[in-house]
C-alpha positions in Angstrom: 132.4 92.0 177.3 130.2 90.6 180.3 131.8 87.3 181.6 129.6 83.9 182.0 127.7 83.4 185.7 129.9 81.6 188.3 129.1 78.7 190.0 127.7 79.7 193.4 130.2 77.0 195.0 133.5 78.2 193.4 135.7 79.9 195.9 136.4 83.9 195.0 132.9 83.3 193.5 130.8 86.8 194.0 128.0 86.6 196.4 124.8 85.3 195.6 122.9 88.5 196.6 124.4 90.9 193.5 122.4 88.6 191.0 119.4 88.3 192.9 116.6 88.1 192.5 116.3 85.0 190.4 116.1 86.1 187.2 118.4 89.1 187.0 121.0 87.5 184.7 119.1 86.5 182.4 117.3 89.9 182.0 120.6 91.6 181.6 121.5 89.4 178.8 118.7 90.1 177.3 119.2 93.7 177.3 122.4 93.0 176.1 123.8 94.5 172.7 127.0 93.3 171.8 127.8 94.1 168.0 129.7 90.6 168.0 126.1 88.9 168.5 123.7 91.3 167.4 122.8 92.2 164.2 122.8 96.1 163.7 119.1 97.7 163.3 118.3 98.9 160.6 119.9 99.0 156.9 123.7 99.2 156.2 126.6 98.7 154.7 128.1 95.7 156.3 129.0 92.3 153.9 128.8 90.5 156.5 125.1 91.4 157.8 122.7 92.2 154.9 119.8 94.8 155.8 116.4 92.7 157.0 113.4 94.2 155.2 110.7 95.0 157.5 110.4 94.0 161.7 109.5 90.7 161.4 113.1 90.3 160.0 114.5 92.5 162.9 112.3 89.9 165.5 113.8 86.6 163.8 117.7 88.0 164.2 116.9 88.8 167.9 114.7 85.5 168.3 117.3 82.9 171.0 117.3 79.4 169.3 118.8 75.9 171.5 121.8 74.3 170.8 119.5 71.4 169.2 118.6 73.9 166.8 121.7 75.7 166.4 123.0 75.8 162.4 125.8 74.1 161.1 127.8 76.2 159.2 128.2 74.7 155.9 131.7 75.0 154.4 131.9 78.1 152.0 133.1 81.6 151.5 133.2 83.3 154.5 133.1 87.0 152.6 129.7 85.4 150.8 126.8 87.1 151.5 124.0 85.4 150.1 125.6 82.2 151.6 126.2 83.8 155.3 122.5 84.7 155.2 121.2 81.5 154.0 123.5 79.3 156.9 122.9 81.7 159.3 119.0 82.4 158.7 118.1 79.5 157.0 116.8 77.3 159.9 114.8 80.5 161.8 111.3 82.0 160.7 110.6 85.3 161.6 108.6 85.3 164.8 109.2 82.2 165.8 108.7 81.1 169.7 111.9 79.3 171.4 112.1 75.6 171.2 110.6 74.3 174.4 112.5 72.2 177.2 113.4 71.4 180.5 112.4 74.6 183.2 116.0 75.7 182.7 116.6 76.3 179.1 119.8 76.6 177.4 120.5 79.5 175.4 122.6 80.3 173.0 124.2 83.3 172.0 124.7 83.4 168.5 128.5 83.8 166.8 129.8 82.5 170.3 128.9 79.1 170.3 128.7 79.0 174.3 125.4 78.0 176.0 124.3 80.1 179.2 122.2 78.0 181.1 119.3 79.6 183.3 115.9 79.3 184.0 113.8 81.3 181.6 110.1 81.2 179.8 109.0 77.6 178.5 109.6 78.4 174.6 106.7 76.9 172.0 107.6 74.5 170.0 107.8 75.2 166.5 105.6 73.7 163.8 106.5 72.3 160.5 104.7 72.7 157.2 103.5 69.2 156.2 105.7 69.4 153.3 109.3 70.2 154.1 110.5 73.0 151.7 113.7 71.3 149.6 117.2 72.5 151.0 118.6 75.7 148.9 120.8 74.9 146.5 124.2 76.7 147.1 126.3 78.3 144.3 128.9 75.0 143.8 126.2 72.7 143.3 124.3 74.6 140.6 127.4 75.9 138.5 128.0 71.7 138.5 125.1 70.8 137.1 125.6 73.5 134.8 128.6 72.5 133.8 126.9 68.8 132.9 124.6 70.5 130.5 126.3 72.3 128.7 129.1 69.8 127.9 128.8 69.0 123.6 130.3 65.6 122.6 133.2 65.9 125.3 134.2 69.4 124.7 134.1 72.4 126.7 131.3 75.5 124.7 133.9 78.6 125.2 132.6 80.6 128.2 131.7 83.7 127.1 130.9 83.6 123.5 128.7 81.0 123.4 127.1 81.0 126.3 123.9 83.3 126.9 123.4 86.0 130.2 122.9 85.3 133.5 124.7 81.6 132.8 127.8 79.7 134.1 129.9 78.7 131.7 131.3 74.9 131.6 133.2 74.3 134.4 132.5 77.4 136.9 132.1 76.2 140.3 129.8 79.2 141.3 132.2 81.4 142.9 132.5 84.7 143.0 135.5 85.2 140.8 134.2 82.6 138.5 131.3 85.3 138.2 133.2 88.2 137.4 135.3 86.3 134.4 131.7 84.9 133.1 130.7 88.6 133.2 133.5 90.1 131.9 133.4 87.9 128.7 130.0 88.5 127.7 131.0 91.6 125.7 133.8 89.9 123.9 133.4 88.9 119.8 131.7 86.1 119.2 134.0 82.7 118.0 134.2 82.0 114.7 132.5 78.3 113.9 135.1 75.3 113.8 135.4 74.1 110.1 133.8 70.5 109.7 135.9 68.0 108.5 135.0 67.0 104.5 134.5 62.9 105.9 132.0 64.4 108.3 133.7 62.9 111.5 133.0 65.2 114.5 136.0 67.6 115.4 137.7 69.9 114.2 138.9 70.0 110.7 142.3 70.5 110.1 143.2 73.9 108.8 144.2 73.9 104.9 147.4 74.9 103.7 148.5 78.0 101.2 148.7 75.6 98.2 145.2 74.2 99.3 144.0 77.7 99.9 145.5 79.1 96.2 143.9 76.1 94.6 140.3 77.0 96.2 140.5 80.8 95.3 141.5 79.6 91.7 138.8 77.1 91.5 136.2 80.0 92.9 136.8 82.5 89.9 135.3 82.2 86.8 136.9 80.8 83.9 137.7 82.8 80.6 134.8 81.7 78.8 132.5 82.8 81.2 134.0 86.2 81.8 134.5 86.7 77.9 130.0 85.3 77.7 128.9 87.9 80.2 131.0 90.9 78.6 129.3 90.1 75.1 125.6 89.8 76.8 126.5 93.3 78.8 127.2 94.5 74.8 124.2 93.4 73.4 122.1 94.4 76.3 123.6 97.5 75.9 122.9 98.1 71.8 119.6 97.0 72.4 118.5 99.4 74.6 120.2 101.8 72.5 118.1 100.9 69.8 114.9 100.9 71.6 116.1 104.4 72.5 116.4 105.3 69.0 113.5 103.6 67.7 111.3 106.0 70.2 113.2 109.2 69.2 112.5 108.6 65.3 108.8 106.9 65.4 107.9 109.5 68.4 109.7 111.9 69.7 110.7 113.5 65.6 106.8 114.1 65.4 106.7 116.1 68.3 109.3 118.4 67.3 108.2 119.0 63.7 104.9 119.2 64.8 105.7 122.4 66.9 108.1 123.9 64.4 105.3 123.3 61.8 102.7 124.9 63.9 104.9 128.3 64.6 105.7 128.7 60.6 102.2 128.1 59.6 101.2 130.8 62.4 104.0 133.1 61.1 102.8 132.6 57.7 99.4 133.9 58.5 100.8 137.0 60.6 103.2 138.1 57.9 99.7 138.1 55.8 97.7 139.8 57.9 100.2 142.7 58.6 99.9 143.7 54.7 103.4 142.5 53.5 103.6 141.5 49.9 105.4 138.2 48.9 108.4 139.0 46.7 107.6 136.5 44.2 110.9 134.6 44.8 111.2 133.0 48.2 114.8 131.6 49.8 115.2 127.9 50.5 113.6 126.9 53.7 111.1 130.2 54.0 107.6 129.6 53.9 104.7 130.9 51.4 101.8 128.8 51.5 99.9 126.4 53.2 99.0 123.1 51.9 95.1 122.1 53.1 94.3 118.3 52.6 90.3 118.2 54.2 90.3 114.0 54.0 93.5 113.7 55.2 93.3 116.3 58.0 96.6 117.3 57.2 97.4 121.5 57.2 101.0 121.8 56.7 103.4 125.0 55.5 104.7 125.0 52.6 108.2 126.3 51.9 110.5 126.5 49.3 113.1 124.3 48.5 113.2 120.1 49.6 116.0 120.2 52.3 116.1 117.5 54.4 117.3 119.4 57.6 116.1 122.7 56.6 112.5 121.7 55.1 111.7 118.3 55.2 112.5 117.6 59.0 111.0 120.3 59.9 107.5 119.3 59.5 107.3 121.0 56.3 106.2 120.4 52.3 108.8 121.3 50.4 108.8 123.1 47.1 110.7 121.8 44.1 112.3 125.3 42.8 116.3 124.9 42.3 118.3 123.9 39.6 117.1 121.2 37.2 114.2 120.3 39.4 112.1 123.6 39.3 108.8 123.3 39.0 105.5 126.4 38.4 104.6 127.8 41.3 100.6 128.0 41.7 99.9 131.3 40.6 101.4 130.5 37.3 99.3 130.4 34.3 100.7 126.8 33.5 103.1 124.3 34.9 103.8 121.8 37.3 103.7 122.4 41.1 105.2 119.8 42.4 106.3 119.2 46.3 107.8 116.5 48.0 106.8 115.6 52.1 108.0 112.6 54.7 105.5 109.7 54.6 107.2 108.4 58.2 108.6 110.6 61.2 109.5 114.5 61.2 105.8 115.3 61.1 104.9 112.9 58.6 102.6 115.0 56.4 102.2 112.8 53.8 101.4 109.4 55.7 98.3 108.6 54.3 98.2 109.9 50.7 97.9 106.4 49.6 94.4 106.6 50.4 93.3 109.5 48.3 90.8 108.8 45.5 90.2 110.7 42.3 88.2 113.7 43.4 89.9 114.8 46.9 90.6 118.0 46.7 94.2 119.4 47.7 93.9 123.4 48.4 97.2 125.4 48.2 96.4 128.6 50.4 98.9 131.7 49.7 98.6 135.3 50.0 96.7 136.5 47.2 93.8 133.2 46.5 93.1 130.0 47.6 94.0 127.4 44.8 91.8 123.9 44.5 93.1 120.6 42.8 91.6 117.8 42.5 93.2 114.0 42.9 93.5 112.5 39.3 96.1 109.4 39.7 98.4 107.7 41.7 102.1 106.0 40.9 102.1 103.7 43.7 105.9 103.0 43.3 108.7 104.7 41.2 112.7 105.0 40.9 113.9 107.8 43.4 116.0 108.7 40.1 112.8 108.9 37.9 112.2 112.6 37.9 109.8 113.1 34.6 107.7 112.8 37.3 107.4 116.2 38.0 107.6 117.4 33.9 105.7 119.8 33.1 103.5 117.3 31.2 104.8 114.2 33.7 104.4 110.7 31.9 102.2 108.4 33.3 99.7 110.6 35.1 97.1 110.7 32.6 97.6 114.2 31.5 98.0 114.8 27.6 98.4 118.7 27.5 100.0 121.4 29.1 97.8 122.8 32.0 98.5 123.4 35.5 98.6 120.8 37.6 100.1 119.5 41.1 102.3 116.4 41.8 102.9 114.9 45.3 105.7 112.7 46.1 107.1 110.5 48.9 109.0 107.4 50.0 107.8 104.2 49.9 107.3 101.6 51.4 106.6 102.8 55.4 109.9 103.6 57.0 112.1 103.0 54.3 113.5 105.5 51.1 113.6 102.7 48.7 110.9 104.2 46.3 109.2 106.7 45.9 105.1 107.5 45.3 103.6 110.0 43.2 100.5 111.3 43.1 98.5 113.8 40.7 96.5 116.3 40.4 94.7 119.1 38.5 93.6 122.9 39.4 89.9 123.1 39.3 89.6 126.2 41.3 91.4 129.7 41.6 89.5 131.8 44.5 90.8 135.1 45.7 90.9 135.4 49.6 88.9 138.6 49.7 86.1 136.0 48.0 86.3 133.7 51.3 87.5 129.8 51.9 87.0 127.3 48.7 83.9 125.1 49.3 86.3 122.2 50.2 87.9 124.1 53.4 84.2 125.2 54.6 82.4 122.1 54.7 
């Protein structure tokens, strides 16, 4: 390192002639790059000299200020950065011209704190703005007044939990380790709120105690009654919708299915005529031979034999009476009875609206051999299911007063119940052969 001039009137003192001319000295100073004074050029790594951003920063670190203006180093953390470069920048623009003075001016090497005194240029005075920019506030001051605001009813908010990025919390004086804890608890679980005392005062309630904390739980289940109220509305919600669900299979979802079992007999029917097969004359229960046609009705419906619930009657079908003490003529018989019996509700429903027959509908009975034609003579609008001199031979009540061949109908009564049953005659007006063609009433 370059020692200070000597006084030209020290003894041992060099000779004036190895620093002349006037002027030399300072020159060589100037030219002077001592790491201890000057700030490197360029970016790096240093803490203690952060990288200047473009030349005007490079001029201002090289710029020689007076020991008027020389900065004050404010008490702080020497291993700060951002503090080092505000104390040590802060009172220097870049480009500025040295303060002016006397024709020797006193400069002052920066970090040494020693002036060299020496003649050099007459620096220009510097100008201030006409408003002075407010002093930076340093680190300490601001995590302070941070530390004022955020202070709740004279307790401390927790530091990291409550407080939001980028801010102190209560009480951090702004240093660098202070920092680093603030940072570090950001990522930590949120605190659980403080219970509020039941008087409302502020603070803190007091935890409560296992007794306390029994009684609570007990007090928060429900009691028997209302346990034993919502298992008995789950069981009627429950056999209502079953019920619904039943209602729609026996009002809707029957129909369907006898409809289309109906439909394939009657079809079968017709094909086992039309291949040539001759009808035995006795039929098995539940085996189709006929087809009943009622035109005002709209109804077309198989006949079979036998009144089965599950094996005729469900099915769609009309079922023939022709077992035991209930057997009745069959159509192509000279004289007798043919009487059949149908659902008035559900399974098909064939005879739903026989109630509104008058005298004079006709009722065809379509077999193999002929087409057979009655005509509607009377109705029984109710009747004992045990009353069966309905179907006689001669049945009482129907208006008939001879042997002859004639047709009965029967059903339950009223809608959707089997209380009684309905009858309804008839009387054969009509006995056509097929190879003669339809009966008037099926072609019109």
């Amino acid at each position: 390192m370059t020692s200070l001039r000597p006084d030209a009137g020290q003894e041992g003192s060099h000779a004036q002639g190895a620093y002349e001319p006037d002027g030399t000295f300072e020159a060589a100073v100037e030219r002077l790059a001592d790491p201890l004074n000057d700030p490197l050029p360029g970016p790096h790594a240093s803490p203690w000299f952060p990288a200047e951003t473009g030349q005007a920063g490079a001029e201002a670190s090289r710029t020689p200020v007076t020991a008027a203006q020389a900065p004050v180093e404010a008490p702080g953390e020497w291993y700060d950065p951002e503090g080092y470069q505000r104390d040590w920048y802060g009172q220097q623009r870049p480009g500025a011209a040295p303060a002016s003075g006397a024709d020797e001016a006193t400069t002052v090497m920066p970090g040494l704190g020693t002036a060299i005194p020496g003649p050099g240029p007459t620096p220009t005075p510097v100008k201030e703005p006409a408003e002075a920019s407010p002093p930076a506030p340093s680190d300490e001051t601001i995590g302070l007044r941070t530390a004022d605001t955020r202070a709740v009813s004279g307790r401390e908010v927790p530091d990291s939990s409550t407080t939001a990025p980028g801010i102190l919390p209560t009480g951090a004086t702004g240093g660098r380790a202070e920092r680093r804890r603030a940072a570090k608890g950001r990522g930590r679980r949120r605190a659980e709120p403080e219970r509020v005392a039941v008087s409302g005062a502020a603070g803190p309630a007091a935890p409560m105690s296992r007794l306390e904390a029994r009684r609570a739980a007990r007090a928060a289940k429900d009691s028997p009654a209302v346990v034993a109220s919502r298992v008995v509305g789950e069981v009627f919600i429950t056999f209502g919708v079953l019920m619904l669900l039943f209602v729609t299979y026996q009002l809707w979802w029957t129909n369907v299915r006898a409809d289309q079992i109906a439909g394939r007999e009657t079809h079968k029917i017709q094909d086992d005529w039309a291949s040539g097969e001759r009808s035995p004359g006795v039929f098995e229960p539940g085996q189709g031979f006929a087809i009943m046609h009622i035109p005002e009705l709209d109804v077309v419906a198989p006949i079979a034999e036998g009144i089965s619930k599950e094996k005729v009657l469900d099915r769609g079908m009309v079922g023939h009476y022709g077992e035991g003490k209930l057997k009745t003529a069959m159509p192509s018989a000279k004289q007798g009875n043919f009487a059949v019996a149908g659902h008035r509700n559900t399974h098909g429903e064939p005879f739903r609206y026989i109630n509104k027959l008058k005298p004079g509908d006709p009722i065809v009975v379509e077999t193999q051999d002929a087409y057979y034609t009655y005509e509607m003579t009377s109705i029984l609008p109710q009747t004992s299911p045990s009353n069966v001199a309905v179907i006689d031979e001669v049945p009482p009540g129907s208006g008939f007063d001879a042997p002859g061949r004639y047709i009965t109908l029967t059903t339950c009564t009223p809608e959707f119940t089997s209380t009684y049953r309905m009858i309804v005659w008839g009387k054969m007006v009509e006995e056509r052969p097929r190879s003669e063609g339809k009966p008037d009433a099926l072609v019109g």
